[in-house]
Structures are given as structure tokens and as C-alpha cells.
Biopython code that builds the backbone (N, CA, C, O; Angstrom):
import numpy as np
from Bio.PDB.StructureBuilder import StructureBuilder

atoms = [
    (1, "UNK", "N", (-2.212, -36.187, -6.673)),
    (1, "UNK", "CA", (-1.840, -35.688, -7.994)),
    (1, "UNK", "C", (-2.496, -34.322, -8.247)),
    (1, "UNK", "O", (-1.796, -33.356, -8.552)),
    (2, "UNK", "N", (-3.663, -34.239, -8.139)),
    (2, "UNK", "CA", (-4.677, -32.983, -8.145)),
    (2, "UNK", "C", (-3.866, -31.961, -7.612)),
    (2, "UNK", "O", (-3.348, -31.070, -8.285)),
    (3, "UNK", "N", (-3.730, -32.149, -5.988)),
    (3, "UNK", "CA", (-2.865, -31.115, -5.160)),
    (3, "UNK", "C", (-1.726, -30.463, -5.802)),
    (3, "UNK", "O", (-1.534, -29.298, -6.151)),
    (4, "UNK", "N", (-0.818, -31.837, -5.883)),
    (4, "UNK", "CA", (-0.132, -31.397, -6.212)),
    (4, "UNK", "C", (0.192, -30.664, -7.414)),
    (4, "UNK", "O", (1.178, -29.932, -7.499)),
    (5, "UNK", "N", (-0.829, -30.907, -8.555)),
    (5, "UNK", "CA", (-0.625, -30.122, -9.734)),
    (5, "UNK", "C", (-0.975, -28.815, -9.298)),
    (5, "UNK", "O", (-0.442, -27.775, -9.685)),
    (6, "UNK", "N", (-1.895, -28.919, -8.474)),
    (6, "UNK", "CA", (-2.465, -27.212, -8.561)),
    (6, "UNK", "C", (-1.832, -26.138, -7.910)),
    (6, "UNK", "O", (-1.880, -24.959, -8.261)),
    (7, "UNK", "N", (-0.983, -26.808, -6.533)),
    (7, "UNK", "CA", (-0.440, -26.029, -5.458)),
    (7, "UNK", "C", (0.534, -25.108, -5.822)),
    (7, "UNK", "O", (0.575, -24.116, -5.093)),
    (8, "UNK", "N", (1.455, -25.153, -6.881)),
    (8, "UNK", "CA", (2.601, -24.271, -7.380)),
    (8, "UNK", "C", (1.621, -22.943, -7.806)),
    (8, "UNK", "O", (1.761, -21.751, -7.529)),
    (9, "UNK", "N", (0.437, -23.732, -8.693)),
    (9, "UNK", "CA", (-0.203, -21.912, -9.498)),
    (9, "UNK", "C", (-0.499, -21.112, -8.127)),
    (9, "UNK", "O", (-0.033, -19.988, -7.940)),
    (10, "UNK", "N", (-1.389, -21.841, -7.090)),
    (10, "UNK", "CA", (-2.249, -21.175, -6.704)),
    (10, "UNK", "C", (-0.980, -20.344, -5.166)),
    (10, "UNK", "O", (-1.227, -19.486, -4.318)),
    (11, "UNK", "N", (0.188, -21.075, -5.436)),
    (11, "UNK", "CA", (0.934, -20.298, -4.395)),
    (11, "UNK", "C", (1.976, -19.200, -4.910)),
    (11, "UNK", "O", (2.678, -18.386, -4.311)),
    (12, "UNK", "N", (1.850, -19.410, -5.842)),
    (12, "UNK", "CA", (1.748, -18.301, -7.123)),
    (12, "UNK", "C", (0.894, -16.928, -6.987)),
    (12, "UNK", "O", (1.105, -15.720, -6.873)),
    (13, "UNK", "N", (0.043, -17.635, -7.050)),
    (13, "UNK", "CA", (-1.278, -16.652, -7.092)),
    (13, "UNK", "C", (-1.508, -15.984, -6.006)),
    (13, "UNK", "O", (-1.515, -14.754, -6.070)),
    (14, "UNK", "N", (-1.720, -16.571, -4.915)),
    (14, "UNK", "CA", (-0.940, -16.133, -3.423)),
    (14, "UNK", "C", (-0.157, -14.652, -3.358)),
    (14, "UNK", "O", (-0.559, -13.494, -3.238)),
    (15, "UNK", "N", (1.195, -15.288, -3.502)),
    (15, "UNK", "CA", (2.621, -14.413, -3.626)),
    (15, "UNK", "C", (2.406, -12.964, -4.495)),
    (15, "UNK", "O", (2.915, -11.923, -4.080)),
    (16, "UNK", "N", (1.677, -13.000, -5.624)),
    (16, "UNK", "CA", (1.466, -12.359, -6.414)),
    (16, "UNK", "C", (0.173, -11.062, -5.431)),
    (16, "UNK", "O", (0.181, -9.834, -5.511)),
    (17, "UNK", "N", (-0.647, -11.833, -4.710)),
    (17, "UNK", "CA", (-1.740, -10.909, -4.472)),
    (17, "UNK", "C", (-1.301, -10.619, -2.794)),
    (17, "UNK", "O", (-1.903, -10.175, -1.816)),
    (18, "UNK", "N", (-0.262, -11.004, -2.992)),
    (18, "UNK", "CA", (0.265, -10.657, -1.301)),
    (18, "UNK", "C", (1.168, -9.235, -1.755)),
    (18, "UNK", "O", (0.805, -8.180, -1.234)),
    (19, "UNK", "N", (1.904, -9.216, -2.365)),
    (19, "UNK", "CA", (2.918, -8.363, -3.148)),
    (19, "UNK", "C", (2.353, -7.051, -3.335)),
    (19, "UNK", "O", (2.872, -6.002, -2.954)),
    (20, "UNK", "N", (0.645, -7.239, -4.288)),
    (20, "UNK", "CA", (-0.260, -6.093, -4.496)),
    (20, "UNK", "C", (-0.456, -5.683, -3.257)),
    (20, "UNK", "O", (-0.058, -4.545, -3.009)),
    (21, "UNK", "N", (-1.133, -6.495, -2.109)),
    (21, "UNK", "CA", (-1.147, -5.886, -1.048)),
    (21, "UNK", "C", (-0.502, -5.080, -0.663)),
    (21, "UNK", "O", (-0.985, -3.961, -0.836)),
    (22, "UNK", "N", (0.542, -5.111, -0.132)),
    (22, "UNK", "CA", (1.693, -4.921, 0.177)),
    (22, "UNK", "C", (1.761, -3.233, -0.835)),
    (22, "UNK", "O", (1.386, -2.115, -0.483)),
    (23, "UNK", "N", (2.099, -3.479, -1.534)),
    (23, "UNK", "CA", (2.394, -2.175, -2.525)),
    (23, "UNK", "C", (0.900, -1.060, -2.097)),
    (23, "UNK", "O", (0.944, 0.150, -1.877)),
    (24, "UNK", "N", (-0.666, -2.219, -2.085)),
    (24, "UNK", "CA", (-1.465, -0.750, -1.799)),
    (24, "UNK", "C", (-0.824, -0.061, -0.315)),
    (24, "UNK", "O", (-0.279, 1.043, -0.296)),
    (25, "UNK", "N", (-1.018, -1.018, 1.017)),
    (25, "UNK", "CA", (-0.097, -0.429, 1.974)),
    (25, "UNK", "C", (0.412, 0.630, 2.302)),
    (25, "UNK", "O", (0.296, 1.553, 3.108)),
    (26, "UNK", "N", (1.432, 0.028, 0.901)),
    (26, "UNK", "CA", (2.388, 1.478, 1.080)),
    (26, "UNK", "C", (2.362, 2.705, 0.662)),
    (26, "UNK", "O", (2.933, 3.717, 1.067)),
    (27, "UNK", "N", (1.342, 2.431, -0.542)),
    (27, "UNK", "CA", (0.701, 3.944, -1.371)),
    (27, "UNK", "C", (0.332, 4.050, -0.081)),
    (27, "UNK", "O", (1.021, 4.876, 0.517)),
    (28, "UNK", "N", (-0.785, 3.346, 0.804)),
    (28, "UNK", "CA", (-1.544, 4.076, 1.397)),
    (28, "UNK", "C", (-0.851, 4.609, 2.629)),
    (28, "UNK", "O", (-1.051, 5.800, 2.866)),
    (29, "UNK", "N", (-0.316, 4.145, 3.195)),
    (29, "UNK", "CA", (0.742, 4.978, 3.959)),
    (29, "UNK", "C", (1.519, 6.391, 3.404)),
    (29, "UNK", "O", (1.983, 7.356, 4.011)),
    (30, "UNK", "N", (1.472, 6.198, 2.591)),
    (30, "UNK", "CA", (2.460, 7.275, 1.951)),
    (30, "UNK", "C", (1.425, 8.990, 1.313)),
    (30, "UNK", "O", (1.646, 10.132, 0.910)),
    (31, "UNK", "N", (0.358, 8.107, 1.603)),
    (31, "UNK", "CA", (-0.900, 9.010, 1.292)),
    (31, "UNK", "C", (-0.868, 10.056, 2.288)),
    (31, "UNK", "O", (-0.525, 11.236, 2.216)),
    (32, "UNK", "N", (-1.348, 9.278, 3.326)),
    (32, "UNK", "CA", (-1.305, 9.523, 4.509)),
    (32, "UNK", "C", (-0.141, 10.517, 5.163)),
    (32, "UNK", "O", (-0.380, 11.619, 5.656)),
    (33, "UNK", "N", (0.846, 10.048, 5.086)),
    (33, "UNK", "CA", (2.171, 10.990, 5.294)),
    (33, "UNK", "C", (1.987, 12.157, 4.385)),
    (33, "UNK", "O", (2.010, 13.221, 5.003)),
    (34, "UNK", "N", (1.849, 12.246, 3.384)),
    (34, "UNK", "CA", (1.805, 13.553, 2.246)),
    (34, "UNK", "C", (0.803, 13.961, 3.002)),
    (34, "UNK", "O", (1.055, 15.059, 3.498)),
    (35, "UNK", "N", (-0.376, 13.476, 3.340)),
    (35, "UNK", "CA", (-1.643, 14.307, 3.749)),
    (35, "UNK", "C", (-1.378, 15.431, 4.881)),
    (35, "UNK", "O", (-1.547, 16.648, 4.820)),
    (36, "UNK", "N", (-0.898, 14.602, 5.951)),
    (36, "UNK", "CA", (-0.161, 15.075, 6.766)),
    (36, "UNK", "C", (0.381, 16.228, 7.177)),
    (36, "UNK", "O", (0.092, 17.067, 8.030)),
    (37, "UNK", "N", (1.374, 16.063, 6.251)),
    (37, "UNK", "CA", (2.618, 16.989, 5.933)),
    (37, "UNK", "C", (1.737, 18.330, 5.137)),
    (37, "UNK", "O", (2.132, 19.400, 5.600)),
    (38, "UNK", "N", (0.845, 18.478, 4.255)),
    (38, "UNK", "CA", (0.123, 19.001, 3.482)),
    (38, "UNK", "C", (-0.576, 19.985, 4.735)),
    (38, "UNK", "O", (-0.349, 21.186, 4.883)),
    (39, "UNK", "N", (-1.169, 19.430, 5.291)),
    (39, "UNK", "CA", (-2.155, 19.606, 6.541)),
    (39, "UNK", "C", (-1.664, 20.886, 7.219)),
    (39, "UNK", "O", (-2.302, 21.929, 7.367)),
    (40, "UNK", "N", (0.219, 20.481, 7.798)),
    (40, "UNK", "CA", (0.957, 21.233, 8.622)),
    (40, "UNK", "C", (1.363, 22.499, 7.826)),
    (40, "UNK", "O", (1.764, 23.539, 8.350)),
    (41, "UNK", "N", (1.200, 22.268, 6.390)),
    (41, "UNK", "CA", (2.182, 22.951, 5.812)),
    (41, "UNK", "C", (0.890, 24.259, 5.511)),
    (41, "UNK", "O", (0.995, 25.486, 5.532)),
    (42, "UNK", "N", (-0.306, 23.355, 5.237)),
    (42, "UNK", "CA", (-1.288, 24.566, 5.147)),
    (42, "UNK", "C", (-1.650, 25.321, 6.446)),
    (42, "UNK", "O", (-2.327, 26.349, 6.444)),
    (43, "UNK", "N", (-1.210, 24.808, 7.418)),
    (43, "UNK", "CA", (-2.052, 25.592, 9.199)),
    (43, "UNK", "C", (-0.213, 26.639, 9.213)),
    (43, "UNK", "O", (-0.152, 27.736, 9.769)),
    (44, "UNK", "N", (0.624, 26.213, 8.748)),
    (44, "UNK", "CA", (1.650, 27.352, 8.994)),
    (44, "UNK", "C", (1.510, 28.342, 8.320)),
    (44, "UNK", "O", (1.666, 29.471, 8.784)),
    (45, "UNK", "N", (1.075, 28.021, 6.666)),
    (45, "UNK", "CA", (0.734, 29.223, 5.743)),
    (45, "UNK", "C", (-0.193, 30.218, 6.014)),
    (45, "UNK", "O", (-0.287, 31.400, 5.685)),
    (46, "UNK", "N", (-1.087, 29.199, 6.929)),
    (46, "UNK", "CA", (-2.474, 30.510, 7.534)),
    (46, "UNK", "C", (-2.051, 31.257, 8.832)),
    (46, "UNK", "O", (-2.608, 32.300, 9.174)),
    (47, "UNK", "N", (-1.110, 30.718, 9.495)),
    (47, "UNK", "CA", (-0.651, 31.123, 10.851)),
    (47, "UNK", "C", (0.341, 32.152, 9.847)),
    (47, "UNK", "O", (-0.148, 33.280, 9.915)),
    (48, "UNK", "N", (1.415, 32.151, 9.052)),
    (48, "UNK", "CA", (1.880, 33.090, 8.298)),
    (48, "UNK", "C", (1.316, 34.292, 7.852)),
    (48, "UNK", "O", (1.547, 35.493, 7.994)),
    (49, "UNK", "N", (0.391, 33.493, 7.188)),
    (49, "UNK", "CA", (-0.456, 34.796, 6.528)),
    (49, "UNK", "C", (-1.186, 35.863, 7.941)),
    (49, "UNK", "O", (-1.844, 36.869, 7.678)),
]
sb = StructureBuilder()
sb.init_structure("model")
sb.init_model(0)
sb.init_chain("A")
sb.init_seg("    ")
for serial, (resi, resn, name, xyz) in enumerate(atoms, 1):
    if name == "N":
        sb.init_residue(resn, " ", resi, " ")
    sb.init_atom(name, np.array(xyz, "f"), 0.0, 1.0, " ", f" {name:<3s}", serial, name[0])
structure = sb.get_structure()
């Protein structure tokens, strides 16, 4: 009875902090790519200049 009352929240709770994961991830990937790209874009501007 215990289990089973509790198992829906806490797979809930789960799903929910899997999701956040997931989303930092992808900021952080996406960080990363901008950084990147930032990086190249500043070594061409100095190779320009």
C-alpha cells in the first residue's frame, strides 16, 4: 500500500528532474557551440584586422 501510494509522486518527481536535466544539457551544449563559433569569429576579425 505504502509503495504503491508513493510510486506515482516520486516517478513524477523523477520525470520532472530528468526533463530539467535534459534542458540544462542543452543550454549547455548550446553554450558551448555559441562559444565556439564566437572564438572563430573573433581569430578571423584579428586575422582581418
Amino acid at each position: 500500500m505504502f509503495h504503491y501510494y508513493y510510486y506515482p509522486k516520486i516517478e513524477r518527481s523523477l520525470k520532472k528532474w530528468l526533463n530539467l536535466e535534459r534542458l540544462l544539457l542543452l543550454r549547455f551544449q548550446l553554450l558551448r557551440i555559441f562559444s565556439k563559433l564566437y572564438n572563430k569569429a573573433f581569430k578571423l576579425k584579428r586575422i582581418a584586422q
